[in-house]
N, C-alpha and C positions, 0 to 999 in steps of 0.2 A: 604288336609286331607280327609279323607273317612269317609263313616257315621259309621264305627265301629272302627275309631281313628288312621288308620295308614299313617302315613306321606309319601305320593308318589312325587319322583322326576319326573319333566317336564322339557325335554329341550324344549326352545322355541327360533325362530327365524322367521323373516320378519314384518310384521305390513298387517293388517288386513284394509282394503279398504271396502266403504261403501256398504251394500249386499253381500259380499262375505263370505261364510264360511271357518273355519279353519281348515287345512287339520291336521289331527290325525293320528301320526301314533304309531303302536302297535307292540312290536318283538314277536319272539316266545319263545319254552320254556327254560326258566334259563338265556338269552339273555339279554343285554343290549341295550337299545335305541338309544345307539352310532353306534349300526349295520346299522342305517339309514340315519348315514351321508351323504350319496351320494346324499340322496331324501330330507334330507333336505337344505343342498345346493344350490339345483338346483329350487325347491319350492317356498323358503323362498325368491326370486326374486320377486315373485307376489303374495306373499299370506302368513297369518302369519300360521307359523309349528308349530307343537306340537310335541312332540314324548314322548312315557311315558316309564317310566321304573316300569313295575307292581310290585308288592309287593315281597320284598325278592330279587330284580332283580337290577343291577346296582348301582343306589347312590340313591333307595329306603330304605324305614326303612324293618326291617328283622322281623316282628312279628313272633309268635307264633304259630296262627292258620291264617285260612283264605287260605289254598293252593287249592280250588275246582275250578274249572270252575265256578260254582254258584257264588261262592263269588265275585273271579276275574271279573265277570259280572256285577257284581255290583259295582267294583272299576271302569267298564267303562263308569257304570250312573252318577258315581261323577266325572269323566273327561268330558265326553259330558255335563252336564247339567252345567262346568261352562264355553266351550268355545262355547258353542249349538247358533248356528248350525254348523256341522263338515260334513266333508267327513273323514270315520271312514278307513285308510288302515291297513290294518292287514295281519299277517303273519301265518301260521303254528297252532299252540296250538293256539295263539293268536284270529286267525278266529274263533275258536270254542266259545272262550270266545263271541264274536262280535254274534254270532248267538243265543247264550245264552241269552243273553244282547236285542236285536230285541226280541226273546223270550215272556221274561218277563216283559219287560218296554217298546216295540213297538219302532216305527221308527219314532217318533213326532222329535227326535234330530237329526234325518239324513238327508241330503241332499244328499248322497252317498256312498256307500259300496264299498270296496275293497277286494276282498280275495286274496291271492297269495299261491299260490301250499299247499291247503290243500285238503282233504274229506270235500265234503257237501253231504254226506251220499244219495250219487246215485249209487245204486244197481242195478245189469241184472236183466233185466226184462224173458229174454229169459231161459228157462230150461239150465244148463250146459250141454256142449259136452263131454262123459264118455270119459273115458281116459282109458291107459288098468294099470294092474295091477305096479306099481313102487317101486325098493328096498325102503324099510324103511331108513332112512337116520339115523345118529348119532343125538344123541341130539344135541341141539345148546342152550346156555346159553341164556336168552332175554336182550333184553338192560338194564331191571331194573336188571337185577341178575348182571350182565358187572357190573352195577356200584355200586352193594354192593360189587363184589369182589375186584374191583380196580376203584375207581372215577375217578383219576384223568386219568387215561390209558382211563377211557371206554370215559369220556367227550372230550377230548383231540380227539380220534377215530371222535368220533361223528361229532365234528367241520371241520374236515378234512373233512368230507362225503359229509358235505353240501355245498362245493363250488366245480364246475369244474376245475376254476381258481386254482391252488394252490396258497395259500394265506402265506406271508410271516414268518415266525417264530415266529416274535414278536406279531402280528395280534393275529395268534391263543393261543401264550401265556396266552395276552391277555384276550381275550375271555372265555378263560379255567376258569381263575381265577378268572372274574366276575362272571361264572356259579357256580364256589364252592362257592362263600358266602353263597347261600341260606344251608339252612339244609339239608342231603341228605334226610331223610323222606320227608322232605316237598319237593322237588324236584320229588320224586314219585308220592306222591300223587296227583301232576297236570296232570298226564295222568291221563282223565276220564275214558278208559277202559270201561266195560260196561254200568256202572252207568246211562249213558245218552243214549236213545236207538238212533243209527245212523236215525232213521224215523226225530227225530225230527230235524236234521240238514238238512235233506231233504226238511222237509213241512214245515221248515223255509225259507230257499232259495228261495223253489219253489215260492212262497207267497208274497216275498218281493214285497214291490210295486216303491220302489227308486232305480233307476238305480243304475247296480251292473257291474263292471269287474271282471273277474273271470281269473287271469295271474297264469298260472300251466306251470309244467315240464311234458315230456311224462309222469310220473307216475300215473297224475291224466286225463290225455285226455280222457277219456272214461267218465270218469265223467264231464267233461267238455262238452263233445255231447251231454249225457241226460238230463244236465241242461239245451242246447240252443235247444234243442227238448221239452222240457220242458216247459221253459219260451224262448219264442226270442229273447225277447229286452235284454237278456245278454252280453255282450260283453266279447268275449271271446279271450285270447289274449297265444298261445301257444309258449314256449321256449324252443324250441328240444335241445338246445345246451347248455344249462345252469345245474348248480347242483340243491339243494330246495332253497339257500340262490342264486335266479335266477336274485334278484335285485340287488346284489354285484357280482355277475357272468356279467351281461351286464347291467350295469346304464344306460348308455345312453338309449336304448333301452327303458328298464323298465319306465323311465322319459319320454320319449318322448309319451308311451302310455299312463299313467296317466293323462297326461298333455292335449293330444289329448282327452281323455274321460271326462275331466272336461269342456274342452272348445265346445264340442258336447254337452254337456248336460248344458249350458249357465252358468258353476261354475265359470268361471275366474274373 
């Protein structure tokens, strides 16, 4: 239950050994926590797993209000403060909530940060190189408009996008259908957009003082350099070959570096 009353679903699996923290994991947006079956799986051998399904999301309760990053940020103070201490993985929209969350309630509940192929709002430093003049292209609908004209097309689209793997029929039926429970408003509304100024997901990052892994796809590598030019002790872990959903693209992989990154930093 969360401190403004709504009932959040947790899968949990493995059992929790003395000094070890609970590994957390977070999906991204409209996503269910079942998308993390592989990780928990494979975890839940040595360490008790968590994986949450946020508000409105999988076999959580569907409130009303509460669809901001802010808030969600705060659904992840009443998940860490009852399995605290966690190593917090997170995904996508998800990270953003998690930086939020560092934010405004600090890292007293962390023992380790995970991002996987988000923005942590690292911007060129360098002036742009001009470019010459480019035909103006046709309009292009953005994904919120996709899905006020057609939800189930634009989400359906969307799910395909995020794996390399084609993923089988029922998979993404699946998925589709867990992303329509929430409300399409509320579903919008979790893109922060400008609300949050990208700085602060920056001089969050930068800042952090608990070892972080930062596992991106080429789209975010650029960001990925400035952060370990930035801070060193990053660990940085790139997947050329993967789609954003990079941990269902190669598990093993994905597993095997978490795994290596808990056991470098004495989490096992």
């Amino acid at each position: 239950m969360t401190s403004d009353g709504v009932r959040l679903h947790v899968i949990e699996a493995g059992e929790r050994k003395p000094g070890q923290p609970v590994i957390a994991f977070v999906p991204g947006w409209s996503l269910p926590a079942s998308i993390w079956a592989g990780q928990i799986a494979a975890l839940s051998a040595t360490h008790k797993v968590v994986a949450l399904d946020p508000r409105g999301q999988g076999e959580s309760e569907i409130p009303a209000q509460g669809y901001t990053t802010e808030r969600r940020a705060e659904d992840l103070h009443d998940l860490i403060s009852r399995y605290r201490p966690v190593v917090l993985v997170t995904w996508s929209l998800g990270s953003l909530e998690a930086l939020q969350y560092v934010h405004k309630r600090g890292e007293s509940g962390l023992r380790a940060l995970v991002i996987v192929d988000s923005s942590v709002g690292q911007i060129p430093t360098a002036a742009p190189v001009p470019v010459p003049p480019q035909p103006v292209p046709a309009p292009r609908l953005s994904f919120q408009d996709e899905l006020r004209l057609d939800r189930p097309k634009a989400t359906e689209a969307f799910l395909r996008a995020i794996f390399r793997t084609p993923q089988p029929d029922e998979t993404i039926a699946t998925l589709r259908d867990a992303a329509l429970r929430m409300p399409l408003e509320a579903s919008l509304s979790l893109f922060p957009g400008n609300r949050i100024p990208r700085e602060r997901w920056r001089r969050t990052v930068n800042d952090l003082r608990k070892p972080l892994l930062y596992a991106v796809t080429p789209q975010f590598a650029e960001q990925a350099r400035r952060l370990k030019a930035k801070r060193p002790a990053t660990r940085v872990e790139l997947f050329e070959n993967a789609g954003h959903a990079l941990f269902v693209d190669e598990p093993e992989r994905f597993n095997a570096a978490l795994i290596d990154f808990l056991r470098s930093n004495n989490l096992m």
